[in-house]
C-alpha positions as CSV (number, residue, x, y, z in Angstrom):
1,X,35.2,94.5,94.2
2,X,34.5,91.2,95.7
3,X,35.4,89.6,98.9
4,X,35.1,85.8,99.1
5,X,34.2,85.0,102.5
6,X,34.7,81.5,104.7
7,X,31.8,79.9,106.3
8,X,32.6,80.6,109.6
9,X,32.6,84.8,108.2
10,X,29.3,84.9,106.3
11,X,27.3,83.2,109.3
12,X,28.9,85.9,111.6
13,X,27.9,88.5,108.8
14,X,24.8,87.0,109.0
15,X,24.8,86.4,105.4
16,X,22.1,84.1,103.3
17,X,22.8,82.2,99.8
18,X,20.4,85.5,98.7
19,X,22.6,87.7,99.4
20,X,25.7,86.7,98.2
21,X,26.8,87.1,94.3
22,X,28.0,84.1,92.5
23,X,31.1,85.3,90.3
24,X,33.6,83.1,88.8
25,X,36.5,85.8,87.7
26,X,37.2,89.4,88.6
27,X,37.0,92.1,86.6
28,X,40.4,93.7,87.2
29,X,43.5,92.6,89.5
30,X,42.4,94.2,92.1
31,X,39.2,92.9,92.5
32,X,39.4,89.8,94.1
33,X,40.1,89.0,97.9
34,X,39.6,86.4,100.5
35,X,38.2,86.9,103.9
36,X,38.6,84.5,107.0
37,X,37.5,84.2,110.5
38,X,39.6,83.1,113.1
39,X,40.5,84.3,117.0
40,X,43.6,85.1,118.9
41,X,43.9,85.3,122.4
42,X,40.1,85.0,122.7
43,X,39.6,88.2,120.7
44,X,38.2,87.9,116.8
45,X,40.6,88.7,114.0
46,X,39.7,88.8,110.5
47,X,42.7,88.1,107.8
48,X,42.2,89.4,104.5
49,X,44.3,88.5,101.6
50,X,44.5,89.3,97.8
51,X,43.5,86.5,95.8
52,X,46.4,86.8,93.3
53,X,49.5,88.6,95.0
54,X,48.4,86.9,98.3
55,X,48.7,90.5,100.2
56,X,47.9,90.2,103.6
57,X,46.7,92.1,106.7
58,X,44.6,91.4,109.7
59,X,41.6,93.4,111.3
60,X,42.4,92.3,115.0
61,X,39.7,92.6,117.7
62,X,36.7,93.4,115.7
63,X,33.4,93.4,117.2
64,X,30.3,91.5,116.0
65,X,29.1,94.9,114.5
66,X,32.2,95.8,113.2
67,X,32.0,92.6,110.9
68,X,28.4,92.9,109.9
69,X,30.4,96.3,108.4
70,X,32.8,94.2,106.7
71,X,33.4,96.4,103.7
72,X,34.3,99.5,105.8
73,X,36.7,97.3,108.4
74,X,38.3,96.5,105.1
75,X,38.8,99.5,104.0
76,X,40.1,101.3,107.2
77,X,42.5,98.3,107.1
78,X,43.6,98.1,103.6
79,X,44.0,101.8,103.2
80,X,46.2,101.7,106.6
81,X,48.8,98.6,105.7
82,X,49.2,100.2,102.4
83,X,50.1,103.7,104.5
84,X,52.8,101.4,106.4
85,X,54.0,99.4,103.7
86,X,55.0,103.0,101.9
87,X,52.3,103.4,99.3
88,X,52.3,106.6,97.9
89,X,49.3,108.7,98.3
90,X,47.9,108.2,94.6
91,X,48.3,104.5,95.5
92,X,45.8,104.4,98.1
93,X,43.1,106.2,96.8
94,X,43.7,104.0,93.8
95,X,43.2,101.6,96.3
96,X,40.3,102.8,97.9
97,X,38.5,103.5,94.7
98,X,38.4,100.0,93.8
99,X,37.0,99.1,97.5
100,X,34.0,101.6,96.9
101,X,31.5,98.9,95.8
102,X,31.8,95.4,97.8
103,X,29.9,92.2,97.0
104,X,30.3,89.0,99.1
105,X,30.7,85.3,97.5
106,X,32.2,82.2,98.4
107,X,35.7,80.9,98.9
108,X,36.2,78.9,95.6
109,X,40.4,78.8,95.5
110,X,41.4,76.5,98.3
111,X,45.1,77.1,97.2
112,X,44.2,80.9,98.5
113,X,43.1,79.1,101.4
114,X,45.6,77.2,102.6
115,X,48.0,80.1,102.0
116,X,46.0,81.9,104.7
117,X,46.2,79.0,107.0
118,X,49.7,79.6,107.0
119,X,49.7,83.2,107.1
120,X,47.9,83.0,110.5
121,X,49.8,80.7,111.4
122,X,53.1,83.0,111.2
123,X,51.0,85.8,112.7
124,X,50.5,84.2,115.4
125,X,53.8,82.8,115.9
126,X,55.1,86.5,115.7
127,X,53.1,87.7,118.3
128,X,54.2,84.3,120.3
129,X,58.2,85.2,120.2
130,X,57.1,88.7,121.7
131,X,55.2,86.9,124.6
132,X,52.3,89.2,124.8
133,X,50.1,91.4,122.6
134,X,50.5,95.4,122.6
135,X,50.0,97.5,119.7
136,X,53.6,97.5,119.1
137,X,53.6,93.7,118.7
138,X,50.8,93.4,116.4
139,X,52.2,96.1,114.0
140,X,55.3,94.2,114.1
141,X,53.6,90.8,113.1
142,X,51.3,92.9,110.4
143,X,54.5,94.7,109.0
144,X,56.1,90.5,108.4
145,X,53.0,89.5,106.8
146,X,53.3,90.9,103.4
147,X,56.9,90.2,103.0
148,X,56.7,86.7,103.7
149,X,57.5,84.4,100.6
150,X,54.5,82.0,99.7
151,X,54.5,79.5,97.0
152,X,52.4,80.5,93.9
153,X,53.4,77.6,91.2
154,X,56.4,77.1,90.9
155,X,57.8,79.9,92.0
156,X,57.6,81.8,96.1
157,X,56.5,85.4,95.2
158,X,56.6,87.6,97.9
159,X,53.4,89.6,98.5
160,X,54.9,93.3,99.0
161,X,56.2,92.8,95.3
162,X,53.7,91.4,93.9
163,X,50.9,94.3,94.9
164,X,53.8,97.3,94.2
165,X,52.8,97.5,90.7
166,X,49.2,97.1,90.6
167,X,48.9,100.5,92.4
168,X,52.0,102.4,91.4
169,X,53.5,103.8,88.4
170,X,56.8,104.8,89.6
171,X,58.6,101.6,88.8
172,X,57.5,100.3,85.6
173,X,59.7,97.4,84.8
174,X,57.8,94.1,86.2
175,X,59.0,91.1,87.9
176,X,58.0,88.9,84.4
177,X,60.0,91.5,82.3
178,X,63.2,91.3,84.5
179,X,63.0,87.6,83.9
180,X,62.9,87.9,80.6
181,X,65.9,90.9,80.5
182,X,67.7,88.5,82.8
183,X,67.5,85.6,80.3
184,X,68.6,87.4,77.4
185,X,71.4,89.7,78.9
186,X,74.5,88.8,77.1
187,X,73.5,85.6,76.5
188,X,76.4,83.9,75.5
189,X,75.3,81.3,78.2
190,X,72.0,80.4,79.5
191,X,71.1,81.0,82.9
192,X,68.9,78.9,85.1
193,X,66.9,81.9,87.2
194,X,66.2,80.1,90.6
195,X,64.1,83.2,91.9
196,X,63.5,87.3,92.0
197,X,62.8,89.7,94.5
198,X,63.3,93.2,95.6
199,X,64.8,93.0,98.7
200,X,68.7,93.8,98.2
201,X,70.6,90.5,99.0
202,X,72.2,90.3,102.4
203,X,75.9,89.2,100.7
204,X,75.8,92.8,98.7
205,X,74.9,94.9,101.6
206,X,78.6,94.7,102.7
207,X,79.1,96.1,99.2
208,X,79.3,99.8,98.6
209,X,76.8,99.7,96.0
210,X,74.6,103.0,95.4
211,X,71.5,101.1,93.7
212,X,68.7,102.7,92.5
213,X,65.2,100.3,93.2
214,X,65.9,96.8,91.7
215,X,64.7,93.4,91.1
216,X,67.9,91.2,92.3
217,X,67.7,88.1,90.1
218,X,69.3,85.3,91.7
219,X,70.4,82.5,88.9
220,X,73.0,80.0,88.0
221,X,74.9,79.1,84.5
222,X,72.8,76.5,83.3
223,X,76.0,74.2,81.9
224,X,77.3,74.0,85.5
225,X,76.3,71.6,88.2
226,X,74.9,73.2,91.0
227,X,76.3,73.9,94.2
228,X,75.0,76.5,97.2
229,X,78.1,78.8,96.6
230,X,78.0,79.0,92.9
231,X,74.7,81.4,93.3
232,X,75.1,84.8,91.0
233,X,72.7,87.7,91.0
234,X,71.8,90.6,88.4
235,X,70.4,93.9,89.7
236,X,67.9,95.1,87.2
237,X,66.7,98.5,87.7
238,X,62.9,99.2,88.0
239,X,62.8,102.2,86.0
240,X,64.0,101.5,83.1
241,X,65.1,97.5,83.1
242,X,68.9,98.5,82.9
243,X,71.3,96.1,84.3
244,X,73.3,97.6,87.0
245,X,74.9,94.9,88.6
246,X,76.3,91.4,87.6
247,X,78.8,89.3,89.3
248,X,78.5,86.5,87.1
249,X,80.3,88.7,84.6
């Protein structure tokens, strides 16, 4: 695995040019992460995020040792926020597998890098509505991190999502393939999809709906002119890609 590491990190690490690996491309999803530097209330926090699925969480308080250690503070934090997130056992030692061998480059994506900016950015601000720092804050600001929606082309993907099915099996059916269920579900019409995500829409929680885990696929008829109340969404189930749900139907 490789963590790409800011400026500010690899002098702190203690780092040379000699010692760091110059690779272009990963060798598996997984492989490829970002590391920054930064301090919060005069203590040093590391952020790490995934290069791809922008999955985030912050090592706060970390002593210089500690970060000339990088590779195990990684790994006692990414094998933790996966714990929280509800990762199943065989995901996190999938997980921690892939963290077994760690080489250190440079940042190369500055797209990656300006997502980070902003993620601690809303760290921060988290911790700032609370007023002060206790544990119970910070897990509160590291449980908002990875299901905060981020730009990634032209879409907002949100993190949580985007990292559930690199690391489990349980729910085959991909955010890609409900697009393409979604787009070709009784098509008598075509349908503009505006976005997806896994969190169950706060109009349908009134709703006595017993949903298995779905992708809800928010989208529009594409031969009418848009307006903010003529949303639809499709429940797709995870399993199996079945469409459970549609109220534009």
């Amino acid at each position: 695995m490789i963590i790409r590491c800011t400026a500010k990190l690899l002098k702190e690490m203690g780092i040379t040019k000699n010692d760091l690996v110059e690779k272009t491309s990963s060798e598996s999803a997984l492989d490829e992460w970002y590391a920054h530097l930064f301090f919060l209330a005069r203590r040093k926090c590391v952020l790490f995020a995934h290069a791809k699925t922008y999955y985030g969480f912050v090592a706060y308080d970390v002593k210089r040792e500690d970060i000339r250690k990088l590779d195990e503070v990684f790994r006692k934090n990414f094998g933790y926020r996966l714990y929280e997130d509800g990762f199943s056992p065989e995901a996190i030692k999938k997980a921690n597998t892939v963290s077994d061998t760690v080489v250190y480059s440079r940042t190369i994506d500055r797209h990656v890098l300006s997502t980070m900016n902003q993620m601690i950015y809303e760290f921060g601000a988290c911790l700032d509505r609370h007023g002060f720092i206790t544990s119970q804050t910070l897990k509160k600001s590291s449980d908002f991190l990875p299901r905060t929606p981020h730009k990634q082309g032209r879409d907002y993907i949100i993190p949580l999502e985007e990292m559930w099915p690199l690391l489990e099996e349980k729910y085959p059916v991909t955010k890609a393939e409900a697009q393409e269920i979604a787009q070709t579900y009784q098509n008598v019409r075509k349908r503009r999809i505006f976005a997806i995500t896994g969190q169950l829409p706060q109009r349908l929680q009134s709703q006595s709906l017993s949903l298995e885990p779905c992708w809800y696929v928010f989208y529009q008829w594409s031969d009418e002119q848009y307006h903010s109340n003529t949303g639809k969404t499709m429940c797709i189930s995870r399993a199996n890609g079945a469409v459970l749900y549609d109220d534009g139907l």
